[in-house]
N, C-alpha and C positions, 0 to 999 in steps of 0.2 A: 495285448491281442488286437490285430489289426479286424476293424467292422466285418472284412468279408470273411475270417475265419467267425467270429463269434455267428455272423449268419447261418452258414453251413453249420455250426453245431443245433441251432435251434431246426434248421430243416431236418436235421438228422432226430432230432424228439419230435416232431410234429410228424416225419414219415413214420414213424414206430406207432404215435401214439394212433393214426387216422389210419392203418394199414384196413382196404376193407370197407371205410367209411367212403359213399358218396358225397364228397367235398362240394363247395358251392364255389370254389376258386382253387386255384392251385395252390402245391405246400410252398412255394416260392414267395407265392403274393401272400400267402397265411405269413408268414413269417416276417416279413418285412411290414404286415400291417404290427404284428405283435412288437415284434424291436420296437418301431414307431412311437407306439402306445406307453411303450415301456421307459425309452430313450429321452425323448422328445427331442431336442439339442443339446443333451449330455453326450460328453464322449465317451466311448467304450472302454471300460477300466479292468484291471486285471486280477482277480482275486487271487491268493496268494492260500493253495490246495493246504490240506490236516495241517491248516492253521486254528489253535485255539482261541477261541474269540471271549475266552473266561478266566476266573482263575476263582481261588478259595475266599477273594470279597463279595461274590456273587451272589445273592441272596434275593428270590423274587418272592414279592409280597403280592398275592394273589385275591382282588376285591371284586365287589361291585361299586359303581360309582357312587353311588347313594349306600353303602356298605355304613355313613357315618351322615349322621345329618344335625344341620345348628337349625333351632327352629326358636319363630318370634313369639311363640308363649308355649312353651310344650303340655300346657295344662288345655288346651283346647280341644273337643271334640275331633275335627281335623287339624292336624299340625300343619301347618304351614312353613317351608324353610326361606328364611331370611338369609341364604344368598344362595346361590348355585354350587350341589353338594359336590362337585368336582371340586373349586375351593376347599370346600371342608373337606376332602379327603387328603388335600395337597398340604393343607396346614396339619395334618395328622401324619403327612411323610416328613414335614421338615422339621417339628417338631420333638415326636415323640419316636420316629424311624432312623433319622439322620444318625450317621456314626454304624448301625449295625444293616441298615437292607438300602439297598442300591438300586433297586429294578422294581418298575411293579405293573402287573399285568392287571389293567381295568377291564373287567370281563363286559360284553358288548354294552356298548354306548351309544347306539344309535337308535333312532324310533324302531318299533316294535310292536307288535298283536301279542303275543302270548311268551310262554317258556322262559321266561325274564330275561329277553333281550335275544335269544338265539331263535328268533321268530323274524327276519330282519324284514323291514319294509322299505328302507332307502340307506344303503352301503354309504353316502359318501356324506351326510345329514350325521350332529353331534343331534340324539337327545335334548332337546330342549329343555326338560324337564331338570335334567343334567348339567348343562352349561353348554359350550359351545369349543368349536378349532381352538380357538384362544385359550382356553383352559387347557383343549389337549395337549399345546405347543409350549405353554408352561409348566406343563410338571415333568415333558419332556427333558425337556433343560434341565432339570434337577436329578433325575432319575432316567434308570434305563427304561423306554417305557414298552410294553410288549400287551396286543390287539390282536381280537379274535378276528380269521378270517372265513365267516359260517360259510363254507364254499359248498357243501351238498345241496343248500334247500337255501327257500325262501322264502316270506312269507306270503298267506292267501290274499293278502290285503297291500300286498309290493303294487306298484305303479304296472311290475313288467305280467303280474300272473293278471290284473287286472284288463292290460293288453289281451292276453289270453283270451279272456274272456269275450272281449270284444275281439276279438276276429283279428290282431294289427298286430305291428311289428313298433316298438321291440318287444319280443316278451311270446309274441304265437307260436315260435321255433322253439322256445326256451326251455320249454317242458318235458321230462319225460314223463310219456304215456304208456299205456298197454289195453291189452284187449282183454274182457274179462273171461276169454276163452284160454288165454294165454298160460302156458306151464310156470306157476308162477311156485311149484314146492320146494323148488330150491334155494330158494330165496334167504338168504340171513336178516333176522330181524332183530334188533333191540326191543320192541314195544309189542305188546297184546292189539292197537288197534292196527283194521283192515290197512293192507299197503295198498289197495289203489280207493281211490276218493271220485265219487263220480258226481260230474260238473256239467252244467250246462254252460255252453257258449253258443255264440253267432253263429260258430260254425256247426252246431252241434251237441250232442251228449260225448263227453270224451271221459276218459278215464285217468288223472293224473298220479301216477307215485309219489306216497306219501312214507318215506321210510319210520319217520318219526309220530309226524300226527296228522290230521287232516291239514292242519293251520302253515305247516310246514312242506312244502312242495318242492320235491324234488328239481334241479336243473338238470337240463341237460347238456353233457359237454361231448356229443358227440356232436353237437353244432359248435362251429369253431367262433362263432359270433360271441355263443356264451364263454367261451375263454376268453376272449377279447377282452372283452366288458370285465372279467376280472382282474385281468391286468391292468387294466387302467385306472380298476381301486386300491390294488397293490400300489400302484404307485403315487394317489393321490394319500394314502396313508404314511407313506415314505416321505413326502413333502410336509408332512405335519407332525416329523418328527418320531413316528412308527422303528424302533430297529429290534425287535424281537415279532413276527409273527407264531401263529397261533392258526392251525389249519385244522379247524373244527370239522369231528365228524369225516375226515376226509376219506376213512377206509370204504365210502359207500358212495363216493366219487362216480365209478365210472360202472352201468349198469348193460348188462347183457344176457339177454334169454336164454335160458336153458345152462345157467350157470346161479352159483350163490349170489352175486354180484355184493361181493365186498373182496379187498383182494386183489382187484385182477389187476392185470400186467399194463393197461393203460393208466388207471390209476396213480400206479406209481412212476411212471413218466411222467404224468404230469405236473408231477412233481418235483422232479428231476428239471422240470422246464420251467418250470416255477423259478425254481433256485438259480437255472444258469443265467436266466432273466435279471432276473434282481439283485445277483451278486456281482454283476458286469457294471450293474448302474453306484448300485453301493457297498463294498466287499464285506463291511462290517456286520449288516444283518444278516441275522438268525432265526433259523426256521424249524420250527417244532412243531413235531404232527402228535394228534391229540386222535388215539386209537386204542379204544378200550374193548381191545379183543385178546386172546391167547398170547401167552410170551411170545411164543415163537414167531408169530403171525404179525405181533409186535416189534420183536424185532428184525425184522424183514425192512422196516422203514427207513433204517440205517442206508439201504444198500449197499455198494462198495466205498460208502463215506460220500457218493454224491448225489444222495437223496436229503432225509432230512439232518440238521447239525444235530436235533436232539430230538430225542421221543421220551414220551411219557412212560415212568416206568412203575404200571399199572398194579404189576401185581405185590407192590411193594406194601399198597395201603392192607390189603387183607389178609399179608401173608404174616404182618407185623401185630395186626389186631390179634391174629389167632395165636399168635407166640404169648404175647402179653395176657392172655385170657386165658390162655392155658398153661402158662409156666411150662409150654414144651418148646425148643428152637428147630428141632429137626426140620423140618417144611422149607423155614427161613433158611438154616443152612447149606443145604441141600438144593434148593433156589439160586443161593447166591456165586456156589461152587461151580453152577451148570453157565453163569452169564457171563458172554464172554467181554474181554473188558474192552471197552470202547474206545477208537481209535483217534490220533490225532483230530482234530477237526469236529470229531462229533461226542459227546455226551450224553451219558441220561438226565433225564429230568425227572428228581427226588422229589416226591410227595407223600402224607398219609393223609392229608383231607382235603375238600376241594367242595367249590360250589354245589358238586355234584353227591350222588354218595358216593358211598365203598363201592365198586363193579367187583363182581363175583366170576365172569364168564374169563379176567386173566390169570384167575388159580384152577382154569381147571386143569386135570393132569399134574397140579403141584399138591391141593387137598384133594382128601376121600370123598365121598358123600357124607360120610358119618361126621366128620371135622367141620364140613361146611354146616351139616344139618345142625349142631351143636352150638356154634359161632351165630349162625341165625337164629335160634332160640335164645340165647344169650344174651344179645343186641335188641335182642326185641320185646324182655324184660327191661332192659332199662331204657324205653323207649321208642327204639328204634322204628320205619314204618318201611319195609319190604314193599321194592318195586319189582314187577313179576315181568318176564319175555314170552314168548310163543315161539317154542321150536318146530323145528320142521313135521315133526311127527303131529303137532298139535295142539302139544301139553304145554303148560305152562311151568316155567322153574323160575326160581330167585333170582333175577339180573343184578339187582343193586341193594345195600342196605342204605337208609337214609338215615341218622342221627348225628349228631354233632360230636367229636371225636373226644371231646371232653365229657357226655356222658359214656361213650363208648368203652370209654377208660376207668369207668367209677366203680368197678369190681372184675370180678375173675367169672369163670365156670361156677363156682361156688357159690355166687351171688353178690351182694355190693360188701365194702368193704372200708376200711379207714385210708384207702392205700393209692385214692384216685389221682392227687395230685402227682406223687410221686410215681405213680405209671406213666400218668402224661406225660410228664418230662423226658423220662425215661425213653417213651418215643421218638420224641424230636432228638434225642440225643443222638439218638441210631441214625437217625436220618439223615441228622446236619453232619455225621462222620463218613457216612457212606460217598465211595466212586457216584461224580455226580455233582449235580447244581440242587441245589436243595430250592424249592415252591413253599411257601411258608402259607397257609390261608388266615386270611385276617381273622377269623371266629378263632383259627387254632392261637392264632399271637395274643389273642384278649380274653383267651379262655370262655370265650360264649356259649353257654348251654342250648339245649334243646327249646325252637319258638314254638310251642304249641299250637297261639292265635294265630301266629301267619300261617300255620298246616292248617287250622278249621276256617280260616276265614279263604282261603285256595283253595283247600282240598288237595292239591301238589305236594306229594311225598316230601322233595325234594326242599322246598320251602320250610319246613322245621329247623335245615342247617345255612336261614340266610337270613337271618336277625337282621334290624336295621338299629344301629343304637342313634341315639340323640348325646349329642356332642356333649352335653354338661353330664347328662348320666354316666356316660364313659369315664372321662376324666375322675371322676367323681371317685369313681371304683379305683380306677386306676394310682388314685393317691391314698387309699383306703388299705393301710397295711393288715387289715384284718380280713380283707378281701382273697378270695381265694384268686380274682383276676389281676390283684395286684400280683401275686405270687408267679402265677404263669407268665406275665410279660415280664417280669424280674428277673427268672430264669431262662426264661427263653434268649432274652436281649444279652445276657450273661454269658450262653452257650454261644452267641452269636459273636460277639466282641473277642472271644478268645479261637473258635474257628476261623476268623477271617486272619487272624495271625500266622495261622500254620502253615507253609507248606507243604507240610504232608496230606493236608484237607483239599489240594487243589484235586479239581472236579476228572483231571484225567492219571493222576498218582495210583503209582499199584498198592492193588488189594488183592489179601488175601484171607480165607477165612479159614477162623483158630479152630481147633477141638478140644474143647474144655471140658471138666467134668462136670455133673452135679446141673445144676438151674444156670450155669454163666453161658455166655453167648460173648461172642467176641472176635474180632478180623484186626487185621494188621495194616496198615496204608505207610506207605513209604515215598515221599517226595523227589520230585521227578531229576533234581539232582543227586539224589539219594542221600543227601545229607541227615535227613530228619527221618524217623519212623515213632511214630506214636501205634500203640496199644489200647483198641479201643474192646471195653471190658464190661458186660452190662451182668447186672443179676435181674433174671426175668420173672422172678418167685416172690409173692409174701412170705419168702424165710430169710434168715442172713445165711450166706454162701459166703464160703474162705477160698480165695483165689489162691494158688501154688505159684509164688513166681519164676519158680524152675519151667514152670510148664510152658510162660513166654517165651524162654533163652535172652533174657537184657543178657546184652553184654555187659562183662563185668566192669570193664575198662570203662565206660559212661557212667553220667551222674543220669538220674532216669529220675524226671518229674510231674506228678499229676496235677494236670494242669486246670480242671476244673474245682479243686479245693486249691490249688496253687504251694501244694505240699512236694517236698523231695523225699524220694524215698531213698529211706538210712542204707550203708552199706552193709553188708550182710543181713539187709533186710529178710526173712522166707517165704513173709505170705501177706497178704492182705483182705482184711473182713468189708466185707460188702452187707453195708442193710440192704434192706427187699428193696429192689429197681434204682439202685444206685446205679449210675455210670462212672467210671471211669476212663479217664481221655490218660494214657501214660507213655511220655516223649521223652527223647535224650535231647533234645533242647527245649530248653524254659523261652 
């Protein structure tokens, strides 16, 4: 693509997204400062359109950087780490990772005030505390490495809201503000606290938007200055070896009075300008918006395949908790029937646990009230801690559950049970078979229970599911065959090793999903040469279910083999017994 075409595409999102906006330069001069910013002395490169940038070895290991830490006497009052826990994390990918996860996304590593890290105070600064570029640029190398980009907010304690404050540039444009007269009911919010924070500056008493907390202060990207400035950290994260981004929070992007402002149609240009941006300079990264709202609203972020390569697909974590807790699949079926399958170039992105908790607000329209009401009483017997929103009307409902998915898993509706490990499994199983790139959370690969201490000693819901283990302790476990964490990373790393071999597992392979009788759950994936189809077969029940294998149609003419026991099944086989949350993976190639 020659310079002055890729220009004119970028004037054409920069006229969309400013349509209306009092510009401070022309979209000609916006755009040639952005390429600039973007470009530097690279030449313009051509990306190569529903290109897949994945396949079924893809496997992203989801931490925090201090997720693992070596310390020089772990018996001390304060522990102290005896070397920078990027190290320890990087020797925990090469180590104990290598062979089965390839990617891994270190959730933010930069200084920070609050929110563990999504509180940012300086974009282009490693953590200290963390390690430094040098660390990021080496586990680069080894791994596909993929970086939050917190684009909604920033923090109260940032260099630029501090600007704010004082009256100066950069940072006194940056903000968006409102008047406390202003129609603010339509507003969409995540969080119970006030959305405007009021602040003294130089200039005044102003009111800044706070979608998330006080601490977290909205930007504003109706100044094109503050798009600038992001580009320029797009790209300095690109030079340190950055090729999966991670676009935090971005559905609350672009705000306008007298609307919900999440959603709207700048938003998602700027997105789209994002992408045209960065994939001119390097085709191979990828870009995942991280949008924990309704399916559909969800999947809106696809657009015609030239928005995001992959979105989160949110409603997978709760839709899979309530199957497994209830030994019902309808919801999950019925989900999975309605999504349509994802086109060349772009993918979903497979999770059921995550730094965060379970979000409730992408089941809704898939659960009742009563299934949700049931699943949160549930969860919150075996520990869980409910984080609540404020809807429009006033009231408060359940946004998120908070526990760690391995307590999540330690019984049904009925109460606990002998049957938790083999539920947990049972999940990932689903998950690593499913259309999709599969996000694996480090608590869920080590089997980490619920942190109490760190929920009393925070007070942050969310902190129960972000354990910090110390390096000897882990290992420890982890060679400790009577451990129930040896068990989980045994199996998990098991499922993984034999996933990355299939073809029929690649992330863009048709699926379809089966109607089984009884407690089984189960979809079909067929490889994009169509060579290979595996039968993926779950028992969602504390009962044994007898699978019909009339009911799959194997062809007769094939040998058909389950490939997680690494058994063939006999010919004239009829049926097969499933104990409670067995999976079976069942292909015509071994």
């Amino acid at each position: 693509m020659s310079k002055a075409l890729f220009e004119q595409r970028v004037e054409q999102h920069l006229t969309s997204i400013y349509e209306g906006v009092d510009l401070c330069m022309s979209i000609d001069a916006l755009a040639s400062m952005l390429i600039t910013t973007m470009l530097r002395d690279d030449p313009v490169r051509d990306p190569t359109p529903h290109k897949n940038r994945w396949d079924q070895q893809d496997v992203i290991l989801i931490a925090y950087g201090d997720s693992i830490m070596r310390y020089r006497d772990a018996e001390q009052a304060v522990a102290i780490p005896s070397e920078p826990p990027l190290h320890t994390l990087h020797r925990f990918m090469k180590n104990q990772c290598a062979g089965y996860i390839n990617a891994l996304h270190i959730l933010p590593f930069y200084p920070y005030s609050s929110d563990e890290g999504f509180s940012v105070m300086n974009y282009v600064q490693v953590n200290e505390s963390l390690g430094s570029w040098d660390d990021i640029q080496g586990i680069a190398q080894d791994v596909k490495l993929m970086a939050d980009l917190v684009i909604n907010h920033c923090s109260s304690r940032s260099r630029w809201f501090e600007n704010f404050i004082q009256g100066k540039e950069p940072g006194l444009s940056y903000f968006k503000t409102a008047s406390l007269n202003d129609d603010l009911s339509d507003v969409v919010r995540p969080r119970t606290s006030p959305l405007l924070n009021t602040v003294q500056t130089a200039l005044g008493e102003r009111h800044v938007w706070c979608t998330f907390s006080p601490d977290q202060v909205d930007l504003d990207f109706a100044n094109p200055l503050v798009l600038n400035e992001f580009v320029g950290i797009i790209r300095h994260y690109l030079d340190n070896g950055i090729k999966i981004f991670r676009l935090d929070a971005v559905a609350f992007l672009w705000k306008e009075l007298n609307t919900s402002c999440i959603n709207l149609p700048q938003t998602h240009e700027v997105i789209r300008l994002l992408r045209t941006l960065i994939e001119h300079v390097e085709p191979s990264v990828v870009i995942i918006t991280e949008t924990n709202i309704p399916n559909r609203e969800n999947l809106s972020y696809f657009g015609n395949a030239n928005e995001a390569h992959c979105i989160y697909n949110f409603s997978l974590p709760p839709l899979l908790l309530h199957t497994l807790l209830s030994g019902d699949s309808k919801a999950l079926k019925h989900w999975m029937m309605s999504m349509p399958p994802a086109q060349n170039g772009t993918a979903y992105f497979n999770f059921i646990a995550s730094h965060d908790g379970i979000g409730l607000r992408p089941v809704e329209g898939l659960l009742d009230e009563n299934e949700l009401g049931q699943m949160v009483n549930t969860v919150s017997r075996f520990g869980a801690k409910v984080s609540m929103r404020t809807a429009n009307n006033g009231t408060s409902s359940p946004y998120e559950l908070n526990i760690a998915l391995f307590d999540a898993l330690q019984g049904t509706h009925k109460g606990l049970d002998k049957w938790g490990l083999q539920r947990f499994t049972c999940a990932h199983a689903i998950m690593f078979a499913l259309e999709g790139i599969p996000g694996l959370y480090i608590h869920s690969l080590l089997g980490t229970t619920n942190d109490y201490e760190r929920f009393e000693n925070s007070q942050h819901n969310r902190c129960i599911n972000r354990h910090r283990w110390q390096e000897s302790a882990l290992l420890e476990k982890l060679a400790d065959q009577s451990s129930h964490h040896y068990h989980v990373f045994t199996q998990i790393n098991n499922l993984l090793a034999i996933r990355k071999q299939q073809d029929a597992f690649h992330p863009n392979a048709t699926q379809f999903t089966l109607h089984l009788t009884g407690a089984l759950f189960g979809f079909w994936r067929q490889s994009i040469d169509r060579r290979q189809s595996i039968f993926c077969v779950y028992n969602i029940s504390d009962e044994p279910q007898t699978l019909l294998l009339a009911d799959l149609n194997l062809i007769d003419t094939e040998q058909w083999f389950e490939l997680i026991s690494a058994q063939a099944i006999e010919q004239g086989q009829q049926s097969i017994e499933l104990a409670p949350y067995q999976p079976l993976w069942l292909s015509n190639r071994q």
